[in-house]
C-alpha positions, 0 to 999 in steps of 0.5 A: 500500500502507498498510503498506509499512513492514511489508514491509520487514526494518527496518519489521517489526521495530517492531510485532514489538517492539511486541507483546514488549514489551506482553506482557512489561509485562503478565506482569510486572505479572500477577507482581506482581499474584500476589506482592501476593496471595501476600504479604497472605495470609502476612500476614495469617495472620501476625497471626492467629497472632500474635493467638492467641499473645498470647490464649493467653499472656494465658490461661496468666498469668491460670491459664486454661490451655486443655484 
């Protein structure tokens, strides 16, 4: 047999450990990945908003008050 180690209880618990492990690392990476994206987006609609308050605060204290 090529796997006997497998047919033993302490054998089979390595790949089954394997196999967890593997996934977790990449649900945990695929969090990360979302909370990267999440946060350059609120990011960025951050610093448009924040660009259109400095443009209208420009307007209002040169009298261009938009209508």
């Amino acid at each position: 047999m090529r796997f006997r180690f497998l047919t033993s209880q302490s054998g089979a618990v390595y790949p089954l450990s394997l196999v967890f492990f593997l996934s977790a690392l990449s649900l945990l990476s695929h969090m990360v990945l979302l909370y990267a994206i999440e946060y350059q987006t609120y990011d960025s609609l951050e610093n448009v908003h924040r660009n259109a308050t400095i443009q209208l605060l420009m307007e209002i204290g040169q009298n261009k008050i938009p209508e």
